[in-house]
C-alpha positions in Angstrom: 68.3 147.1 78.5 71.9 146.8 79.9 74.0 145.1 77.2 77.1 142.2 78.1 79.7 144.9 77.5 78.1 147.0 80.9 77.2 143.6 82.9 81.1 142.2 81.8 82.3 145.7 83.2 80.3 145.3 86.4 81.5 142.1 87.0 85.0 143.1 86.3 84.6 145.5 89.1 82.5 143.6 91.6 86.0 140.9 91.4 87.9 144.1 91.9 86.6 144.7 94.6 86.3 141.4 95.8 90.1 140.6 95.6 90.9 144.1 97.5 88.3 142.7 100.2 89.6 139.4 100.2 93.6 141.4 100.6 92.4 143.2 103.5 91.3 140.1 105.2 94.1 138.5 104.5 96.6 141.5 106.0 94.0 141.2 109.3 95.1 137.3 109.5 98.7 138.4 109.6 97.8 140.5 112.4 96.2 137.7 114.1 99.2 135.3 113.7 101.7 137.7 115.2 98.9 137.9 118.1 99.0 134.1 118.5 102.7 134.1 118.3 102.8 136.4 121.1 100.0 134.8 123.2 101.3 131.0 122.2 97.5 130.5 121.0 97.3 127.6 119.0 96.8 128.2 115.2 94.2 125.4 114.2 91.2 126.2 117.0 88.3 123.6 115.7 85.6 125.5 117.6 86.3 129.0 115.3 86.7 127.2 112.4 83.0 125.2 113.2 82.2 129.1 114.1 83.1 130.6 110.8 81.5 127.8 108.4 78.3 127.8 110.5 77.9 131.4 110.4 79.0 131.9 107.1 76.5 129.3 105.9 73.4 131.0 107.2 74.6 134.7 106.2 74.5 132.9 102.1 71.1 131.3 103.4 69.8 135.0 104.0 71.6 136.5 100.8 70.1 133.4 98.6 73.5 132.3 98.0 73.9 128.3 98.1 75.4 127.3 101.3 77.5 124.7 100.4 78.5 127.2 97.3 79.6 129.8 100.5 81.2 126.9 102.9 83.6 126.0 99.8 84.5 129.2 99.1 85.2 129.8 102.9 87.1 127.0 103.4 89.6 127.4 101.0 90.2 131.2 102.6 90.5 129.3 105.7 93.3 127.0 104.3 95.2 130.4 103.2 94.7 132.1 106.1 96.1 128.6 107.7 99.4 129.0 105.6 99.8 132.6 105.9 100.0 131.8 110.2 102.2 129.0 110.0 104.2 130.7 107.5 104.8 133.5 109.7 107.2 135.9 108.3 108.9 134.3 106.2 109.2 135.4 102.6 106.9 134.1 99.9 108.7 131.7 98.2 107.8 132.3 94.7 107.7 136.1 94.1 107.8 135.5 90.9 104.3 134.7 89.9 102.8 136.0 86.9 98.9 137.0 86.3 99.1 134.4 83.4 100.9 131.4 84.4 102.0 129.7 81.7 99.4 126.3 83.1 96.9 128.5 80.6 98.2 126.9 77.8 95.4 124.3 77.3 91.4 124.7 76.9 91.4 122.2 79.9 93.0 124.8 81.9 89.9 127.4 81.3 87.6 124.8 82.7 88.7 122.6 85.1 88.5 123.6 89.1 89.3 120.7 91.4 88.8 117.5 92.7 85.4 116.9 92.9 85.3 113.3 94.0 87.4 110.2 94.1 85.3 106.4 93.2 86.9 104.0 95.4 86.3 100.0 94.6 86.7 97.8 97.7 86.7 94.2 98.3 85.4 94.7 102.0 82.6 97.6 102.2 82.0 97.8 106.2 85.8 97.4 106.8 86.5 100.2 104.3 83.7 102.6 105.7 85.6 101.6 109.2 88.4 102.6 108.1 87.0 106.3 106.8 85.0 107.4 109.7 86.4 105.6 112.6 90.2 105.8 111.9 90.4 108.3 109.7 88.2 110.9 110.8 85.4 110.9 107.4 81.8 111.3 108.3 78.8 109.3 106.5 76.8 111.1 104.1 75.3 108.5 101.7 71.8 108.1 101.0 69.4 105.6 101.2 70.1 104.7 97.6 73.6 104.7 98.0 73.4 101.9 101.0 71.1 99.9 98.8 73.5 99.4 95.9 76.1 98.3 97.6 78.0 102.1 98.3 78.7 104.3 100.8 79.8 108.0 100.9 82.1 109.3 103.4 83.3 112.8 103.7 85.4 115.2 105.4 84.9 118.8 105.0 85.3 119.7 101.2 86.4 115.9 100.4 84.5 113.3 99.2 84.9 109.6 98.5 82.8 107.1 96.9 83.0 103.1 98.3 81.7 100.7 96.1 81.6 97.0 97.3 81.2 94.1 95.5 77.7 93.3 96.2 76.6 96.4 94.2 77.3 94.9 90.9 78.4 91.8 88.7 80.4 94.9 87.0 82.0 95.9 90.1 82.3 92.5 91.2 84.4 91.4 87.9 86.4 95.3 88.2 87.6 94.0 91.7 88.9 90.2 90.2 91.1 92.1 87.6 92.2 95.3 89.5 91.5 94.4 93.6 90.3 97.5 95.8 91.8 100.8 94.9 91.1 104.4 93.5 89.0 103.3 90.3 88.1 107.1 88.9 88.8 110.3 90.2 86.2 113.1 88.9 87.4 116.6 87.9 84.5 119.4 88.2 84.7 121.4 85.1 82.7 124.4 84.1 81.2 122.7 81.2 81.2 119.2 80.2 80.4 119.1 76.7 83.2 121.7 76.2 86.2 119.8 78.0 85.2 116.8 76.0 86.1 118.4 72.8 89.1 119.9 74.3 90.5 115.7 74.9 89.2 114.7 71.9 91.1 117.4 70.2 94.3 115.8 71.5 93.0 112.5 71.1 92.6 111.3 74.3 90.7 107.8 74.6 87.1 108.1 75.7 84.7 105.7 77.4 81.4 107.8 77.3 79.7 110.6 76.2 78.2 113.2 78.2 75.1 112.0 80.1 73.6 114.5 81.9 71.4 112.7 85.0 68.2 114.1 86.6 69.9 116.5 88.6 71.5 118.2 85.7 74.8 116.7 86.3 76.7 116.6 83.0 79.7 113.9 83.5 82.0 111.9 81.0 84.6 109.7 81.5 88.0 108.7 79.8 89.2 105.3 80.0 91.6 103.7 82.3 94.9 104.3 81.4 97.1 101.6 82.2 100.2 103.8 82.5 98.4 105.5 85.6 96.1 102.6 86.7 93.4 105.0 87.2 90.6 106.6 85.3 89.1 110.4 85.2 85.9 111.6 85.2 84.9 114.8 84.1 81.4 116.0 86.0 79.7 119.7 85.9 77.3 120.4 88.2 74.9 122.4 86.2 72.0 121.5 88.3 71.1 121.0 91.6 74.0 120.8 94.2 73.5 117.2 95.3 76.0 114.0 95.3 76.5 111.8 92.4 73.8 109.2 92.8 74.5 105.3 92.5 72.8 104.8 89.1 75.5 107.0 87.7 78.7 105.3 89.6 77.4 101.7 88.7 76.7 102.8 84.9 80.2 103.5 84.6 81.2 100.0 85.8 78.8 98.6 83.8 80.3 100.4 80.7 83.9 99.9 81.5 83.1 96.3 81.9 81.8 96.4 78.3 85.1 97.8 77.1 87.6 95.3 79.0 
């Protein structure tokens, strides 16, 4: 049997390969900007971008490889090769960079990844949906449990937001009389859950949950809302299947922060 040692080495040299893959591409996309530059082609062209995530999509459909996994990854090549256009020739700004920024400092920093999703609370639902897809471009993508309690999910490539009206809850009702409509949590997808709620409790953060893992497999936590930012995080990792947060979990946290104020 192959021990860790020989599968940590293989993956150490799969990434190799990977980032020497990923600098060729890139040195290819600097050819393709001096192209446009010479041709005035336009740098954003919707119809290759829609080209390269529907392509890319079924090639991880035919490798086994999740296809929403694949169309994150390729988007945020896309937004590099995006800056490396309009940037042109110009000199990187920050040669400077180190392997090991000094952002490693914390155990938050080995786990945390992005943005997974911001929790919205609104006083009007429809006019806030309105003002998502039809003025600013978001797409629906809520389920029929989300429309029944009251929210709707909009989203626009990789982004995500979560509208929760009034009617959904007396919790969200009574948020909405204290704070109005506004960002109410934005959730952080970490690695692991458990782990990055040790990490704040070792620097004494303030808490409002545990982890509760939901039947998807989705392990999420939440802090409470700090009054010096007027906004609460959540902490969510998807260790299970690669759905949306569902309404049961949004309006729990309401219902729990109600019990707090």
């Amino acid at each position: 049997m192959t021990g860790l040692p020989e599968l940590r080495a293989t993956i150490d040299e799969l990434d190799r390969r990977l980032v020497q893959v990923l600098a060729e591409r890139l040195q290819v996309c600097r050819e393709v900007a001096r192209v446009k530059e010479g041709s005035d082609t336009p740098v954003i062209q919707p119809n290759r971008v829609r080209d390269v995530i529907t392509s890319r999509r079924q090639w991880a459909i035919d490798e086994g490889v999740d296809p929403d996994f694949a169309e994150q990854v390729f988007r945020v090549l896309l937004a590099e090769t995006h800056r490396i256009e309009v940037a042109g020739n110009r000199p990187d700004a920050a040669p400077d960079k180190a392997a090991a920024p000094e952002s490693t400092r914390s155990a938050l920093d080995t786990v945390a990844t992005r943005i997974d999703h911001v929790v919205i609370a609104v006083t009007d639902l429809a006019d806030a949906e309105a003002t998502f897809t039809e003025r600013l471009g978001f797409h629906r993508v809520s389920s029929p449990e989300d429309d029944a309690a009251g929210m709707r999910v909009v989203a626009a490539g990789g982004v995500t937001m979560v509208l929760v009206g009034p009617t959904a809850s007396p919790a969200v009702a009574a948020y909405l009389q204290r704070h109005g409509s506004g960002i109410q949590h934005v959730a952080i997808d970490v690695l692991n859950a458990g782990y990055a709620r040790a990490a704040l409790t070792a620097v004494d953060t303030p808490l409002l949950t545990e982890v509760v893992v939901d039947a998807n497999g989705h392990e999420q936590f939440f802090t409470l809302r700090d009054p010096s930012i007027g906004v609460q995080l959540g902490f969510i990792s998807r260790t299970g299947h690669r759905v949306g947060v569902g309404a049961s979990n949004v309006l729990a946290l309401f219902e729990a922060l109600a019990e707090r104020e």
